[in-house]
C-alpha positions in Angstrom: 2.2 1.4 -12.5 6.1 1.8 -11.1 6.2 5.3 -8.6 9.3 7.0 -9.8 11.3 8.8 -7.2 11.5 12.7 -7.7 14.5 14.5 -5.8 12.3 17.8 -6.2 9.6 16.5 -4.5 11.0 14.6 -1.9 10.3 17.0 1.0 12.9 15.1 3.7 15.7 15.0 1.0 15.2 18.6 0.0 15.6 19.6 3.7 19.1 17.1 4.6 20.2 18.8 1.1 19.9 22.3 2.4 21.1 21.6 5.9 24.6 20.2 3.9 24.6 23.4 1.3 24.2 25.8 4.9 27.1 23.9 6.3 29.4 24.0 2.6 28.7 27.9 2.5 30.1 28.3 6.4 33.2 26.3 5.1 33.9 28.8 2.4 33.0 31.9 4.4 30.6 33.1 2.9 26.2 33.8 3.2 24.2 30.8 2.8 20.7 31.9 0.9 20.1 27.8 1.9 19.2 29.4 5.3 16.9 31.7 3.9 15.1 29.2 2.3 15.3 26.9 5.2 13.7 29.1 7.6 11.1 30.5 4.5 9.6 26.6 3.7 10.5 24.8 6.8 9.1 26.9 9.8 5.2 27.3 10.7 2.3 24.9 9.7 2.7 25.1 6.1 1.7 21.8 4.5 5.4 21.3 3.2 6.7 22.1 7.0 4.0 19.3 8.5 4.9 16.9 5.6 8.6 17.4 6.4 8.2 16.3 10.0 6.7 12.8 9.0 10.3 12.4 7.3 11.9 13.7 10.1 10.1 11.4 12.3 11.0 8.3 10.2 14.8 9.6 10.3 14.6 9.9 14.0 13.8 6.7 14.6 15.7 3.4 14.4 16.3 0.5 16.2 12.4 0.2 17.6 10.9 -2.6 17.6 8.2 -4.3 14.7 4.8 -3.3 16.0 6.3 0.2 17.4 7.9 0.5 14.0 4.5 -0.9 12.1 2.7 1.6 14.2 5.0 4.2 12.8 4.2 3.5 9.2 0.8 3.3 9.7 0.2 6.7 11.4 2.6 8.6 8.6 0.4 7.5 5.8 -2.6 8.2 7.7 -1.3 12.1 8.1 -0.4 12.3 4.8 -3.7 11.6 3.6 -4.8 14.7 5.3 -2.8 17.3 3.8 -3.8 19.3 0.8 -2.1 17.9 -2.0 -2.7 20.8 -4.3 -1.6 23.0 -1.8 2.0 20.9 -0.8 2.5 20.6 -5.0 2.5 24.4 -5.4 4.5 24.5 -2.1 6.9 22.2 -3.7 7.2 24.1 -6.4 7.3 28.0 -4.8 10.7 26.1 -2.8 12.4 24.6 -5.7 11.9 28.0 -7.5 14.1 29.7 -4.7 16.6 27.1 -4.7 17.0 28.0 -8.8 17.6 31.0 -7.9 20.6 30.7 -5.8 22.0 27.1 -6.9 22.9 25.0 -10.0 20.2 22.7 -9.4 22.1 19.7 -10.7 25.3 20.8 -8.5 22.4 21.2 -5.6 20.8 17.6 -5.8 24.3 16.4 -6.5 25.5 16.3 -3.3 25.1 12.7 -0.9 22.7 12.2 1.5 23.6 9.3 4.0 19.5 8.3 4.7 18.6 8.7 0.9 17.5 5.4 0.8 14.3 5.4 3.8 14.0 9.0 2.0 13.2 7.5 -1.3 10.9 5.0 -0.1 9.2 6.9 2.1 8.4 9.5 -0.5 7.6 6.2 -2.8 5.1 5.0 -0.5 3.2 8.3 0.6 3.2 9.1 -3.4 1.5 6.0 -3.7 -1.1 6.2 -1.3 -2.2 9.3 -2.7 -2.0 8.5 -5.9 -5.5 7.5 -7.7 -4.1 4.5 -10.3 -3.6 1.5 -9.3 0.6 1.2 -8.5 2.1 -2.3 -8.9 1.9 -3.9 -5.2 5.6 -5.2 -6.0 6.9 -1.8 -5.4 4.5 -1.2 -2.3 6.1 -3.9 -0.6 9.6 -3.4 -1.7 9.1 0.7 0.0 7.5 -0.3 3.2 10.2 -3.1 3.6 13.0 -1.0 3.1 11.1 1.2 5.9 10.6 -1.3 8.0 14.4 -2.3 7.9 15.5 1.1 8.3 12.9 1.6 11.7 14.2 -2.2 13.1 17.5 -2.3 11.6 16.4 -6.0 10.8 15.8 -7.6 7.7 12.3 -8.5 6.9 10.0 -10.9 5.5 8.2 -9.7 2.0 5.5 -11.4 2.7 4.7 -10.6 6.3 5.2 -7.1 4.7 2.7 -7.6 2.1 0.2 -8.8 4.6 0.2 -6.0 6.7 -0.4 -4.0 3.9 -3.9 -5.9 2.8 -4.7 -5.7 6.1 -4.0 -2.1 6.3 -5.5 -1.0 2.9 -8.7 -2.8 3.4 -9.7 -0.8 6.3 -10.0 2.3 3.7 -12.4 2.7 1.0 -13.2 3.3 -2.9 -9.7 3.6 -4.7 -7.8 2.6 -2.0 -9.3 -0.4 -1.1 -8.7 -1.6 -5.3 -5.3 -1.5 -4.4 -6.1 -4.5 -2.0 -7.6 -6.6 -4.1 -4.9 -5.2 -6.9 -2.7 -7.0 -3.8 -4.7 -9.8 -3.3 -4.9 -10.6 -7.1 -1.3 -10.7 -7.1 -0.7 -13.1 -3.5 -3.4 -15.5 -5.6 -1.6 -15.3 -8.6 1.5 -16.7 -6.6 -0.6 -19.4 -5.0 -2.2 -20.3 -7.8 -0.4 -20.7 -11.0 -3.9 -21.1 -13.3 -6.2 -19.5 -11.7 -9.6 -21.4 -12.5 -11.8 -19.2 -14.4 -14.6 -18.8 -12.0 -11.8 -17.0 -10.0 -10.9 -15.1 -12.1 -14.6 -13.8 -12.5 -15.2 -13.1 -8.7 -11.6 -11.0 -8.7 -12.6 -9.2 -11.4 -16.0 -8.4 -9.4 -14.4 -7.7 -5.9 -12.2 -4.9 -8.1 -14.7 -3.8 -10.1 -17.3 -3.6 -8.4 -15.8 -1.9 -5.2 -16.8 0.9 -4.8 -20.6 -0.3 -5.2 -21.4 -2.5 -2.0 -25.1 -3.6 -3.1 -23.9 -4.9 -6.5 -20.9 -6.6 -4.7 -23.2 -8.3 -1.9 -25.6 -9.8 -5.0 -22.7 -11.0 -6.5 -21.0 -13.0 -3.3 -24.7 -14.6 -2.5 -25.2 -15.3 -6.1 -22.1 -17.4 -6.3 -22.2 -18.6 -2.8 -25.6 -20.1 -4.0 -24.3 -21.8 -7.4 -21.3 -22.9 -5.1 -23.5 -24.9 -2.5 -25.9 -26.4 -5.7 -22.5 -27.8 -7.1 -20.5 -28.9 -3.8 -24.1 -30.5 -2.8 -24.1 -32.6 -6.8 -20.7 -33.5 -6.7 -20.7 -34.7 -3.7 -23.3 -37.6 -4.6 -20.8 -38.8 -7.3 -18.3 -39.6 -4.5 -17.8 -42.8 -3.5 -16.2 -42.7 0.4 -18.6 -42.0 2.4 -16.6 -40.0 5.4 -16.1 -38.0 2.5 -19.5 -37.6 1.2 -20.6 -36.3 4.7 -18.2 -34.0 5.1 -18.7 -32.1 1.8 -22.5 -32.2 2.4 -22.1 -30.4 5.7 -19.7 -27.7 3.7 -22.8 -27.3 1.2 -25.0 -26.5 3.8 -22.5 -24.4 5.1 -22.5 -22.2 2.5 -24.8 -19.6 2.9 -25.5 -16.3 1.3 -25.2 -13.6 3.6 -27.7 -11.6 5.4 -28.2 -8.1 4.0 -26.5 -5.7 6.8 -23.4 -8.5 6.3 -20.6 -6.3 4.9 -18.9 -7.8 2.2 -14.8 -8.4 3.6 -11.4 -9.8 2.3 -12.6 -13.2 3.9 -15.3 -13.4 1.4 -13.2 -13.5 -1.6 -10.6 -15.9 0.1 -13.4 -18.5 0.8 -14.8 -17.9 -2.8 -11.4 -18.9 -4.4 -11.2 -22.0 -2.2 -14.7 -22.8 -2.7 -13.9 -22.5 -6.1 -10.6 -24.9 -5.9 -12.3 -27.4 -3.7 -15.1 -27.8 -6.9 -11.9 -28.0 -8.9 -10.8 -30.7 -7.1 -14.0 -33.2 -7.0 -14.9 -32.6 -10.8 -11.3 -34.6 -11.3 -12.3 -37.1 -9.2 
């Protein structure tokens, strides 16, 4: 799924949108209820006020360098993830009420925001870290790279991006961490144009079967098993014998794991090789 930006949630944007309406009603002389609400949604810990600062802080800083800016990312989504959404949606809402009542809300969200863009991702990204179907990893990337190129003011590489962000998402668990193998599945689907279908098997099992370690761990020694029985036959049918030595030592290699192992991202990249290596000496 695609997350579609949402001026009336966007928590930064709301706040630069205000800030311009305070200054448009000092032009014309006249009482600004945008102050009102300003000081009524955006002062004290409030989860819309300590939501509003991880904008701020992402507006407040540019020109950093990559890991600073990295770091930056990484700590924003991580606060996020600790404030009450239920609380910040009828937050949300309680403001955008008060706003109605003292604006055309078309004329409001009208007006232009220089930042609009780092605004929009940023609300993109943090929408889709807390959101529990899976989001097309496309879009992930394309958020946290217009971040990143906000932060650095440099352009970036997508897929450096997107492998910061398997590396980031597999440190969380359950639904999150399907999101990186929803990620992986995609990086293999660039690699590999037809997927064998043994891989596709063990991808569906790494996403599948997530969120239940034991089942996972049985499936990874099962298939590390059949894996070392087939690398050890094929390699009997091949001639060079440099060759022959070499792919009995990988069978040998190939191990199930012990059972306090915990099953990582490594596993499933050495399964799909595994898997294209046996490819590979059945068309010899």
């Amino acid at each position: 799924m695609k997350i579609k930006h949402s001026k009336l949630r966007n928590t930064g944007l709301i706040f630069e949108l205000l800030v311009k309406q305070i200054a448009a009603d000092t032009l014309s002389k006249k009482d600004s209820p945008a102050l009102a609400i300003l000081k009524k949604h955006f002062t004290g810990k409030s989860s819309l006020s300590k939501e509003f600062k991880l904008y701020e802080f992402i507006l407040k800083n540019s020109g950093v360098n990559q890991n600073k800016a990295e770091a930056i990312l990484s700590t924003i989504t991580e606060i996020s993830r600790k404030l009450n959404q239920k609380t910040l949606k009828n937050q949300k809402y309680s403001l955008i009420s008060d706003i109605k009542e003292s604006y055309n809300i078309d004329e409001f969200f009208a007006i232009q925001v220089r930042d609009y863009k780092p605004l929009a991702s940023l609300y993109c990204l943090l929408e889709a870290q807390n959101n529990s179907s899976l989001v097309n990893p496309q879009f992930l990337v394309d958020y946290k790279t217009n971040l990143l190129e906000h932060l650095t003011t440099a352009s970036q590489d997508q897929e450096n991006v997107k492998e910061t962000l398997i590396e980031e998402y597999s440190k969380y668990d359950k639904d999150l961490r399907l999101l990186t193998f929803k990620i992986l599945l995609e990086k293999f689907n660039d690699n590999y144009k037809n997927l064998l279908p043994e891989q596709k098997n063990i991808l569906k099992e790494f996403i599948t079967s997530v969120s239940s370690t034991k089942r996972l761990h049985n499936i990874v020694n099962e298939e590390l098993k059949k894996l070392s029985e087939i690398v050890s036959k094929l390699s009997k049918k091949v001639k060079n014998e440099v060759i022959k030595i070499k792919l009995d030592e990988i069978s040998k290699a190939i191990r199930p794991l012990d059972s306090k192992e915990k099953i990582s991202d490594t596993h499933l990249i050495n399964l799909m090789q595994y898997y294209e290596l046996v490819n590979e000496l059945r068309s010899l």
